[in-house]
C-alpha positions in Angstrom: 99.6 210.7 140.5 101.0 208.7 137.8 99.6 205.8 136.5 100.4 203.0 134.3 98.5 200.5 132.9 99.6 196.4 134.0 100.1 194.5 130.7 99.2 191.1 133.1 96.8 190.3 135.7 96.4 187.2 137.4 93.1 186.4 138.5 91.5 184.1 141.4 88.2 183.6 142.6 88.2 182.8 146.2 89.9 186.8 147.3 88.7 185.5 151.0 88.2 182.1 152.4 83.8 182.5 152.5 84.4 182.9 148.9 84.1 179.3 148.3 80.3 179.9 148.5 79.7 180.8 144.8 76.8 182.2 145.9 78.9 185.4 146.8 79.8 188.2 144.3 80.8 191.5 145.8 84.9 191.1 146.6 85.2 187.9 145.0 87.6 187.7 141.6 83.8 187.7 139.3 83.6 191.1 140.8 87.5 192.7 139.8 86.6 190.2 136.4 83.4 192.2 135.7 85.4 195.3 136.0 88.1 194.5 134.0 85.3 193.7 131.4 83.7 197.1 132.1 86.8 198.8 131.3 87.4 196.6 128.2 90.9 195.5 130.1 93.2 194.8 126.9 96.2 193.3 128.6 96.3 189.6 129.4 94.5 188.0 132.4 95.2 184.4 133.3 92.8 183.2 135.5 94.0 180.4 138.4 92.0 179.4 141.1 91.2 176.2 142.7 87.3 177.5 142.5 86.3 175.9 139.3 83.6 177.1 139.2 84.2 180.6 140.1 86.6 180.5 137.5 84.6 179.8 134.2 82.0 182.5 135.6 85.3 184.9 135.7 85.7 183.4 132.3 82.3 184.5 131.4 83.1 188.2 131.7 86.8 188.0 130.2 85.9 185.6 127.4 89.9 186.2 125.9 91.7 185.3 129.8 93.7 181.9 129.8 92.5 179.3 132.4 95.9 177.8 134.2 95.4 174.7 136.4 95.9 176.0 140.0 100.0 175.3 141.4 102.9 176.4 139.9 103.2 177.5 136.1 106.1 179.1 134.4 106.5 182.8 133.8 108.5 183.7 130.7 109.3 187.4 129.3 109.0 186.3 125.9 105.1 185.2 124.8 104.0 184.2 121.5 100.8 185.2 120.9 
């Protein structure tokens, strides 16, 4: 099978609704976070999630991933890095 890498992922905490207990690690967004990190992920991750919380310990493990405010955002093809 072929595979290709994504250049973008976006990221949220709460992946079901108990994970609003912080508490919870396996199948929340700290987990796919932690393994993003594992693999040294060098696309970009933006990270969006109404879980505050969760989402500077997601910020923990992906130290370079952008924190957008939870709603709508624009998506452009053109970044400036």
């Amino acid at each position: 099978m072929d595979q290709q890498p994504f250049k973008v992922v976006f990221l949220d905490h709460d992946l079901h609704w108990m994970h609003a207990d912080n508490s919870i690690f396996k199948g929340t967004g700290k987990e796919v976070a932690r393994f993003l990190a594992a693999r040294e992920y060098q696309g970009i991750v933006i990270i969006h999630s109404r879980h505050e919380e969760g989402a500077e310990a997601m910020k923990k493990y992906l130290s370079k991933a952008r924190l957008a405010p939870f709603g709508s955002f624009d998506i452009v093809t053109e970044v400036n890095l």
